[in-house]
C-alpha positions in Angstrom: 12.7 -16.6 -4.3 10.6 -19.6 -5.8 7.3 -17.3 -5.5 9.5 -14.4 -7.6 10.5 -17.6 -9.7 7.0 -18.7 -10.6 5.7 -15.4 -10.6 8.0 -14.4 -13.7 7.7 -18.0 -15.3 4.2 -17.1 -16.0 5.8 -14.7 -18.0 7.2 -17.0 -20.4 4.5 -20.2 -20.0 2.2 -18.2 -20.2 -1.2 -16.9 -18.5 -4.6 -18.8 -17.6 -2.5 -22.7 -17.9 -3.1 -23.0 -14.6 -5.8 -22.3 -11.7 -5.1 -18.8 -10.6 -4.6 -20.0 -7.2 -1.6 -21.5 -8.2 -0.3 -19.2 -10.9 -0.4 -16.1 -8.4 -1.6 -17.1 -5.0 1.1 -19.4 -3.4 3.9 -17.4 -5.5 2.3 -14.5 -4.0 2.0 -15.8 -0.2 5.4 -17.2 -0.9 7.1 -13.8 -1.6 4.7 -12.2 1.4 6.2 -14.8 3.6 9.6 -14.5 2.6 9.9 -10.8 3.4 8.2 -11.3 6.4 10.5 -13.8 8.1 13.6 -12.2 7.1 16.1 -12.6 9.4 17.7 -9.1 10.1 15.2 -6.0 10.2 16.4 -3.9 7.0 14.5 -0.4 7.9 17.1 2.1 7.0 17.8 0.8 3.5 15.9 3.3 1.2 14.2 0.5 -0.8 12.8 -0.5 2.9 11.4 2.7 3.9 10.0 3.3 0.1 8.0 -0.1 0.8 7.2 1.0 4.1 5.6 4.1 2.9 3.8 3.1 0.1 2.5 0.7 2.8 0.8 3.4 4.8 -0.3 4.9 1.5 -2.1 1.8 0.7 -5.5 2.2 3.1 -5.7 5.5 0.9 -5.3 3.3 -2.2 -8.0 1.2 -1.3 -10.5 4.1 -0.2 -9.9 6.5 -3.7 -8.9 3.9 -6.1 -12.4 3.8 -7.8 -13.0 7.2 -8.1 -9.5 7.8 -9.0 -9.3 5.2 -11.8 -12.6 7.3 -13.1 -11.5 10.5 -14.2 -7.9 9.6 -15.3 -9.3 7.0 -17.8 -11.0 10.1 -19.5 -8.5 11.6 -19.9 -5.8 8.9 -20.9 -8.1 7.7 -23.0 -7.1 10.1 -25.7 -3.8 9.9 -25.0 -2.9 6.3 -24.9 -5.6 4.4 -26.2 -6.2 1.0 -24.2 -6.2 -1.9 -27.5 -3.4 -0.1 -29.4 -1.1 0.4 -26.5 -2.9 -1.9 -22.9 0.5 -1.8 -20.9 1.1 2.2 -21.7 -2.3 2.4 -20.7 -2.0 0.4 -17.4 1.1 1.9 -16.6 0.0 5.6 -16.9 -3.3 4.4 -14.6 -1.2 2.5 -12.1 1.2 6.0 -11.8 -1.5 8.3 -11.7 -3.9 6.3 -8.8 -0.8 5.9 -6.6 0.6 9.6 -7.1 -3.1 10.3 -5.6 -2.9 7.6 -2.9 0.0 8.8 -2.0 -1.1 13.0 -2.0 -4.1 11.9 0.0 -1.8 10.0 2.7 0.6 13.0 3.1 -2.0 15.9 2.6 -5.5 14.4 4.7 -4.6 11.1 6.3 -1.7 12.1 8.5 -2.3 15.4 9.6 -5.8 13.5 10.4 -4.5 11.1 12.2 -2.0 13.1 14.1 -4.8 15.7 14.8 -6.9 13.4 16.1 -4.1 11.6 18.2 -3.8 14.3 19.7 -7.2 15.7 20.7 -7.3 12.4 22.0 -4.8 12.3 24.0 -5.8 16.1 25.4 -9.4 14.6 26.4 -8.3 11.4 28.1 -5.3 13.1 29.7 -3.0 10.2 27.7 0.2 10.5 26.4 2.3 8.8 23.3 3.5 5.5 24.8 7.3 5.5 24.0 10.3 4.3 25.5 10.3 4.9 29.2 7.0 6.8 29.1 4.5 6.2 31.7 0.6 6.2 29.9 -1.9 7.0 32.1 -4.6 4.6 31.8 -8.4 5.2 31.8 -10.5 4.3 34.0 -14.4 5.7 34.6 -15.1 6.4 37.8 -17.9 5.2 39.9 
């Protein structure tokens, strides 16, 4: 609560009147810690699992987000100019990079991963560890 408290404080003192560290770092690693040592594990609330997959979307967000800022700031550009209307702008940018974060998760990085799980798992003879599964383990021989 205090980092969500100083975080929207800066709002209204405004930006830049103190060192960045303190005017977004600690609020941020206070909100980080905060949700991380919540007591009770809150995985089936819909906000939850929205966070949770945005989450896995994020490696995808940090491998496309240059080339995907590129091309939609062509075309924005025209629509919603960045010095008549910056948080429009940002906004429409911020949409567009996550809506492709988020296609390239679903449509390359999972089927990916599982693919390769499982042509893994077909070469070393392993299996997915789960609840009362025995993994076979790998060892060379010689």
């Amino acid at each position: 609560m205090a980092g969500v408290a100083v975080i929207v404080g800066s709002f209204f003192w405004g930006f830049g009147r103190f060192p960045r560290l303190l005017e977004w770092g600690v609020p941020a690693a206070l909100v980080v810690g905060g949700i991380v040592m919540l007591r009770e594990r809150q995985s089936n609330a819909l906000g939850w699992r929205m966070l949770g997959f945005l989450g896995d979307a994020s490696y995808a967000l940090y491998l496309i987000h240059p080339m995907a800022l590129t091309l939609p700031r062509l075309i924005i550009h025209d629509l919603a100019l960045p010095a008549t209307h910056p948080w429009l702008y940002v906004v429409l940018l911020y949409l567009i990079v996550v809506a492709a974060a988020i296609a390239i998760h679903l449509l390359f990085e999972k089927p990916m991963t599982r693919l390769l799980q499982q042509r893994i798992a077909g070469i070393r003879g392993w299996r997915k560890a789960g609840p009362g599964s025995r993994v076979r383990l790998y060892r060379p021989s010689g």
